[in-house]
N, C-alpha and C positions, 0 to 999 in steps of 0.2 A: 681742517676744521679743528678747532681745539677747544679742549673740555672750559665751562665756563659754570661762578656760580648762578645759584636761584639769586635774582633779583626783584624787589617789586619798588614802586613809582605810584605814589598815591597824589593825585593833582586837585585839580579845581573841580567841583561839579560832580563830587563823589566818585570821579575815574580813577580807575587803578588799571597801571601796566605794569604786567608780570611774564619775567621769563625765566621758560623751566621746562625741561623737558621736551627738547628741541623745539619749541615752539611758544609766540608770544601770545599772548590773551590781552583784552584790551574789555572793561568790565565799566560798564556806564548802569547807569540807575534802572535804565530800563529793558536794557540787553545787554551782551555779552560776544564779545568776535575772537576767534580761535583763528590765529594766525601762522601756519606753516615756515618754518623757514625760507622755506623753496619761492614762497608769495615775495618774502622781501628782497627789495631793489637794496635797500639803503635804510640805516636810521641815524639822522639828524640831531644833535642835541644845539641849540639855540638858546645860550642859557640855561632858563628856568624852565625853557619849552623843547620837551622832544616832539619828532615829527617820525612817524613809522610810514616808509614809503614804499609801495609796493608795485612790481614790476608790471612794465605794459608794452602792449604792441607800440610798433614802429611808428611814430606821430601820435599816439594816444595819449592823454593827459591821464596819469596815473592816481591812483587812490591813495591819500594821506590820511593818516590816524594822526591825530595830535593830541597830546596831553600838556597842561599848562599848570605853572605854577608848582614847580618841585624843585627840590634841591639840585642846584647848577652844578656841583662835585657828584648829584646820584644820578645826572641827566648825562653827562659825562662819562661815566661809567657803566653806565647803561646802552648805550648808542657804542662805545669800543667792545663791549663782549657778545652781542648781538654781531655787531659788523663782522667781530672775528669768529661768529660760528657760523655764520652762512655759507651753503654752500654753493658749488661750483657750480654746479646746475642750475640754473633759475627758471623758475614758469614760466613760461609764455604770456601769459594774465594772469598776474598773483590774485587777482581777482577772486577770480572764480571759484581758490582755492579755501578761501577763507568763510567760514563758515558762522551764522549768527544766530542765535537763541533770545530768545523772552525771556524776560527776568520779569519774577511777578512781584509787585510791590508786597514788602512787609504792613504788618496788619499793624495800626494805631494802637497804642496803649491806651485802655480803655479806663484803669486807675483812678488818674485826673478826672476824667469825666465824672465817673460815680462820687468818689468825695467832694466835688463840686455839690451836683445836687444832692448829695446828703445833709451836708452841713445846712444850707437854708432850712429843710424839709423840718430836723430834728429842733432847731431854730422855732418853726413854725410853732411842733406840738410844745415845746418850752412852755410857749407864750402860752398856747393853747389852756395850758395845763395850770397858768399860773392866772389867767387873768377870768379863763371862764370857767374852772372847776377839770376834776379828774373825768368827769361825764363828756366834756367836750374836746379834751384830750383824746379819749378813748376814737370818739366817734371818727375822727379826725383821719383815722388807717384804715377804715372803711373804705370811706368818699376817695381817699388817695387811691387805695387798690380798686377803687371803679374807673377812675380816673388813667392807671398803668396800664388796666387791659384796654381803655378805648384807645390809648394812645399805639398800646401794639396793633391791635384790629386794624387801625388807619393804617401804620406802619407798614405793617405786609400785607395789608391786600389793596391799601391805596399806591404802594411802589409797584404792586404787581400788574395794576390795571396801567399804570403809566407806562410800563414798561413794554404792556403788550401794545402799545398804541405806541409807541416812540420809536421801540425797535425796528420795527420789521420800516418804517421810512424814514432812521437818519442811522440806521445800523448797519450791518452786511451780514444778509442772509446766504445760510452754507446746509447742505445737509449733513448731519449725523448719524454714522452709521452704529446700530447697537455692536455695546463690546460684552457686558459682563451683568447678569444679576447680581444682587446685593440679597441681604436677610430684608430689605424694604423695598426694593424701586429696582426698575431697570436703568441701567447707565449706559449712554451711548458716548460716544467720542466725536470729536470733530478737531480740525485745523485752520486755524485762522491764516492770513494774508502774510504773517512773518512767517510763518512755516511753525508753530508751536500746536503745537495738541491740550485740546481743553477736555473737560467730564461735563454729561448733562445729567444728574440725575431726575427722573420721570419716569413715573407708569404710564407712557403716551400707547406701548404698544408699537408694534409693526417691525419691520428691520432697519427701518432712519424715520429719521424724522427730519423735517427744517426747522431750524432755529437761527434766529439773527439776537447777532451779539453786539456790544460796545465796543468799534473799534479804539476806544478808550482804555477801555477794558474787557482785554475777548473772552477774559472766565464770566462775562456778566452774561446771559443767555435767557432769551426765553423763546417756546412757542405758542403759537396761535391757539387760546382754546376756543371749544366752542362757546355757543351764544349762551345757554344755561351756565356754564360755569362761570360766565366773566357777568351777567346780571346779579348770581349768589355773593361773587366778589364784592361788587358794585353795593348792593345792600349789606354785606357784613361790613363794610368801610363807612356807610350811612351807621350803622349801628355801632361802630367806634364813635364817628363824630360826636352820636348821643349820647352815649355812656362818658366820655371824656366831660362836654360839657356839663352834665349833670351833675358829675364829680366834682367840676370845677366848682358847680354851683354852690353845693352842700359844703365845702371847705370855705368858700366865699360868705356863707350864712353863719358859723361856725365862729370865723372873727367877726364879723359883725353882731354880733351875740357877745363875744367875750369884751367888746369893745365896752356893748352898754352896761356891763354890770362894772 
C-alpha cells in the first residue's frame, strides 16, 4: 500500500468525496458515509463520474457511491490513489463497514427577510407621516407592535397545537430518556431511525418521556400535553388572531384617515 495524497471531489447535488486518512467519506446534504478502506472493492472513474464500489458476498450485488460531474483529470486521479492504497485484505461486506451520520441542515439567513419587511413598514410610516401629520406617524408603531405580538402568539402557540396533533400520527413516536438539567429545563435525548441523537428540552418530568418527531426533521419534537395546557394554548392563539387583527385594523384606519386629509 503506498502513501497517497489528501484528495477532495466536489460534484453535483452538493456531494463532496474525500480521501484522507486511510479512509473515504462521501458528504451529501443530508448525511455523511465514512468509508473504510477495507469496504472498498474497487473505484471507477467514468469520466466526469466516479463510482466508489464496495465489496460483497459471493453473488451479492454490491453498494455503489457515485458522484457526478467533476473534473475528468481529478476523477482520474482520484480512482488511481484510492485503488493504490487499498489493501489486501477486503471485507467480506464492505457494507456493513461503512458508517452513516445526519447532517443537519444549516439555518436560513434571516437578513433578506427583515430588510424585506423593513423597507415597506418605514415606507408606510413615510407616508404616514407626510400625508396625515406626525400624530398619525406616531400612532402607526403602536398598532404595528400590537400587530407583532399577535403574530408571534399565533406563531408559537398555533405551530405548537399543530404540531401536537400532526406529530404523534404522520411522525414516529420514540422514547426519550432524560440526560442533563440545564439552569431552565430538563433535557432528555433520543435517537431517530438513521441512528442520530437529538435534545428535548422540557420540564415534562419523570426519567423519559415520548416524543414523536419529523421524520423530516428529527430535531423537530414534541409531546403530548395535557388537556389544560393545549385549551390555554388554543385560547392564547385566539388571542393572537385578535390582537394581530385589530392592529391590522388601527393601521388600516390610519391610512385611511391620512388618505382624507
Amino acid at each position: 500500500m503506498t502513501t497517497s495524497p489528501s484528495l477532495v471531489l466536489r460534484g453535483s447535488g452538493s456531494a463532496v468525496l474525500r480521501f484522507a486518512g486511510g479512509a473515504v467519506t462521501l458528504g451529501l446534504p443530508d448525511k455523511g458515509h465514512h468509508i473504510p478502506l477495507a469496504a472498498i472493492a474497487v473505484v471507477h472513474a467514468r469520466g466526469r463520474t466516479v463510482e466508489v464500489e464496495l465489496t460483497a458476498p459471493n453473488g451479492a450485488e454490491p453498494v455503489v457511491y457515485r458522484v457526478e460531474d467533476v473534473s475528468e483529470a481529478a476523477a482520474t486521479a482520484f480512482a488511481d490513489s484510492v485503488n493504490d492504497a487499498l489493501p489486501e485484505e477486503e471485507a467480506y461486506d464492505g457494507a456493513e463497514l461503512v458508517t452513516t451520520r445526519a447532517v443537519e441542515a444549516a439555518a436560513p439567513r434571516r437578513w433578506p427577510l427583515a430588510i424585506g419587511a423593513a423597507v415597506p413598514v418605514l415606507a408606510l410610516d413615510v407616508f404616514l407621516g407626510a400625508a396625515g401629520g406626525a400624530r398619525s406617524a406616531g400612532l402607526f408603531w403602536p398598532a404595528l407592535l400590537v400587530v407583532a405580538v399577535g403574530v408571534l402568539l399565533v406563531h408559537v402557540m398555533g405551530r405548537g397545537l399543530y404540531r401536537m396533533w400532526h406529530l404523534p400520527r404522520h411522525g414516529i413516536t420514540v422514547v426519550a430518556e432524560f440526560s442533563h438539567h440545564t439552569n431552565r429545563t430538563r433535557v432528555y435525548r433520543y435517537t431517530d431511525t438513521r441512528g442520530a441523537s437529538h435534545t428535548y428540552d422540557h420540564n415534562v418530568g419523570g426519567a423519559s418521556v415520548e416524543v414523536s418527531y419529523d421524520p423530516r426533521d428529527p430535531k423537530t419534537a414534541v409531546h403530548r400535553e395535557g388537556l389544560y395546557v393545549r385549551c390555554m394554548m388554543a385560547l392564547m392563539t385566539l388571542v393572537g388572531c385578535g390582537a394581530a387583527g385589530g392592529g391590522l385594523y388601527g393601521i388600516g384606519w390610519l391610512v385611511m384617515d391620512a388618505l382624507r386629509h
